[in-house]
N, C-alpha and C positions, 0 to 999 in steps of 0.2 A: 796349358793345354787341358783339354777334359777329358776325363776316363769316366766310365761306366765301370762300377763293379754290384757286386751283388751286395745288400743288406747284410750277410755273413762276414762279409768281409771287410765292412765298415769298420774303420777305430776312430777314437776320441781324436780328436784335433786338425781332421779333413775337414775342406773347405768343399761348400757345393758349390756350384760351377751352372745349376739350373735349382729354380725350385721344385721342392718337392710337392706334387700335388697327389688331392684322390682322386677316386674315378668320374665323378661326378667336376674334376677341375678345377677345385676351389682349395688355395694354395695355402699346405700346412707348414710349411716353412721356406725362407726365401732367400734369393742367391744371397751366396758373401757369407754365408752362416755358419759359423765351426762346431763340428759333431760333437758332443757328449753322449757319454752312456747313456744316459734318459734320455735324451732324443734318439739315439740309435733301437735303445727299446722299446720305446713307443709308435718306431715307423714298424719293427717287425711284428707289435702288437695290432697294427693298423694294414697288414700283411703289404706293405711297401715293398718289393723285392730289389728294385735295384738306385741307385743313385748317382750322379752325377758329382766328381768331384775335380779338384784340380790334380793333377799330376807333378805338375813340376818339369815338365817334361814337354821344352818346346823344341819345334826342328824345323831350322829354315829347308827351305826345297832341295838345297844341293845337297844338305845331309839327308833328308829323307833318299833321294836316291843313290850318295854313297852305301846307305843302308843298306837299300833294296840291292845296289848290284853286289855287295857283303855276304846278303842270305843267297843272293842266286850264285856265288862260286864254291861257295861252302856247300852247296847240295849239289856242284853243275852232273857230275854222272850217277847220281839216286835216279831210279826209276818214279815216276809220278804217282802207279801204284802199290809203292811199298808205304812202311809205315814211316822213313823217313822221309821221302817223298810228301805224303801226307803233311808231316811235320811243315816242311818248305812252303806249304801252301799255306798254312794254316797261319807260320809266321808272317808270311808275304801282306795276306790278308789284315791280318790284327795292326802291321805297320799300315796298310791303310787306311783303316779302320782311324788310328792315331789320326792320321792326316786326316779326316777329314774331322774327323771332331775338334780338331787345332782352330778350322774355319769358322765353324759354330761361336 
């Protein structure tokens, strides 16, 4: 599966999952590729912010909705505008988010 994290958050031995291009499109490094510090330093030098890596983390549909109905009994009476509520949502989101970048 692919995750997006941010260039901070990058470590040595992630696999990218897309290439990394600049803004102009022209590809500074390409899928399959495993992070080192010098490449992790040179995309923050090249202000790269975020990357595409693998997770490790795949979920056939049934679990993705195990999941989801997981986080919705775990919040079922928070209010949607409290700060756990918030939370719930946020979670909810991010496991789609998963899903769809699993399609990619």
């Amino acid at each position: 599966m692919k995750k997006c994290v941010s260039i901070n958050d990058a470590v040595e031995g992630m696999i990218l999952t897309k290439p990394v291009t600049n803004d102009k499109g022209m590809v500074l490094c390409s899928k399959g590729t495993s992070l080192n510090e010098s490449l992790i330093k040179r995309f923050k030098e090249m202000q790269i912010s975020v990357l595409y890596i693998e997770s490790g983390i795949e979920m056939t549909e049934e679990e993705f909705i195990q999941e989801k109905d997981k986080i919705k009994k775990r919040f079922l009476n928070i209010k949607s505008d409290s700060i756990l509520g918030k939370l719930k949502i946020s979670l909810l989101k991010n496991l789609e988010e998963q899903k769809e970048t699993n399609k990619e």
